[in-house]
N, C-alpha and C positions, 0 to 999 in steps of 0.2 A: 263091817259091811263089805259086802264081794263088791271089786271092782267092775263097771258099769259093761253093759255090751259096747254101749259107743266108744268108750274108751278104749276095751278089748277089740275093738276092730279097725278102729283109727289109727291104734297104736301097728294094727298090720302091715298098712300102708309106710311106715316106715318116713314120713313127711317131717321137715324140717319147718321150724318154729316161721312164722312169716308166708308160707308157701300155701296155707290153709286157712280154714276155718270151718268149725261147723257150727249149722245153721237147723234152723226149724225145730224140732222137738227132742235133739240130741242133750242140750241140754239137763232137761228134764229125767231121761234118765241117769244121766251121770252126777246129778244131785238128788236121784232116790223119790221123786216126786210121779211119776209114774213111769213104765217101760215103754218101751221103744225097739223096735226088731229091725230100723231102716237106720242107713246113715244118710243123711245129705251137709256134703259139703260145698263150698265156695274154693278154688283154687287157684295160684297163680296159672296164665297162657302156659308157661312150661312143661308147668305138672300137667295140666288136660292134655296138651299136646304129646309128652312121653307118655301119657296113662293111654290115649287113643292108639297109640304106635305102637304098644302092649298089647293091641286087642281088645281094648274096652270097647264095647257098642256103643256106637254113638246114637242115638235115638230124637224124635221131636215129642215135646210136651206141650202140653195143652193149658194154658193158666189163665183162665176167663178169654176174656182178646187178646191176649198174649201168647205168643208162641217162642219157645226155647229151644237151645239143642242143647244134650244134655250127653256127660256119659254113663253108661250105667253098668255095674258088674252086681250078680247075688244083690247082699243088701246095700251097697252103694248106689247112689248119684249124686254127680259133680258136674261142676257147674262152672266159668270166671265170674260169675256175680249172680246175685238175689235178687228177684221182683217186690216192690211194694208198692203202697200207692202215689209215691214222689217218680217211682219212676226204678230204672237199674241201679244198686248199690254193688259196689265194687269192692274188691277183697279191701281195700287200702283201708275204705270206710269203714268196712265191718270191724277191720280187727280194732278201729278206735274206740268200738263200742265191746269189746272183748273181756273173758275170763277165763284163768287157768281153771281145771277141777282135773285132777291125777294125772297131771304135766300136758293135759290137751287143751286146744283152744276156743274158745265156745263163744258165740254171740253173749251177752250179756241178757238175765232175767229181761229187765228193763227195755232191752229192746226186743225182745221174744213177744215180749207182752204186748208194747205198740203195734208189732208184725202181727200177731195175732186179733186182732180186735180190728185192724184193716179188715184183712182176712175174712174173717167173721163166720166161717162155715161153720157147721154143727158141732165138728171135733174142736173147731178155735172156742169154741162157748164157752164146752167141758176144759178146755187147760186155759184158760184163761179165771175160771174160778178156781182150778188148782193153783196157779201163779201167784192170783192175790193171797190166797190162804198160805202157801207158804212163807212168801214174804213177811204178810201178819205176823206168823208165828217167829220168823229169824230176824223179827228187828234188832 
């Protein structure tokens, strides 16, 4: 199997182990479960802050009542932390609930799935039946 695009474009960024995460449906492709053309990661204040000093656009996003600032380049956006329904989750968090797939660092199924089903928009339905059917099948 060709290595993943999330893979191939995280791996661009050049990000050391600890300094990241990625989050949302990055996963998914980099376990073959379906594609994905965007990155969104979680990042230490450092990284946002050199990646902003770089030139990354920083932008505001829109997440039901919530509002974020975000940086965004092509297919990136980065982020210091993920919204769910508890509230802000912080890199420290995330990466507790973490896995490697071709030396990157991913939210874990398990919590994609929870994320997801908060979530619950039309796209969260579709991977969220994708999610369970893989897992079924990789017990």
């Amino acid at each position: 199997m060709a290595e993943s695009f999330v893979i191939q474009e995280v791996n661009k960024l050049n990000l050391k182990d600890g300094e990241y995460i990625v989050v949302a449906g990055g996963i998914l492709d980099a376990l073959g479960i379906r594609v994905t053309k965007d990155v969104d990661l979680v990042v230490t204040d450092e990284v946002y802050e050199r990646l902003k000093n770089e030139g990354w656009e920083e932008i505001e996003r829109n997440y039901g009542e919530k509002k974020k600032t975000v940086l965004v380049r092509g297919v990136y956006e980065i982020d210091t932390f993920w919204i769910d329904g508890s509230g802000k989750l912080s890199l420290e968090k995330l990466l507790k609930e973490s896995q490697l797939v071709g030396g990157v660092t991913f939210v874990n199924l398990g919590m994609l799935l929870r994320w997801k089903k908060w979530a619950n928009r039309e796209k969260d339905q579709r991977d969220i039946k994708l999610i369970e059917q893989f897992l079924e099948e990789n017990q």
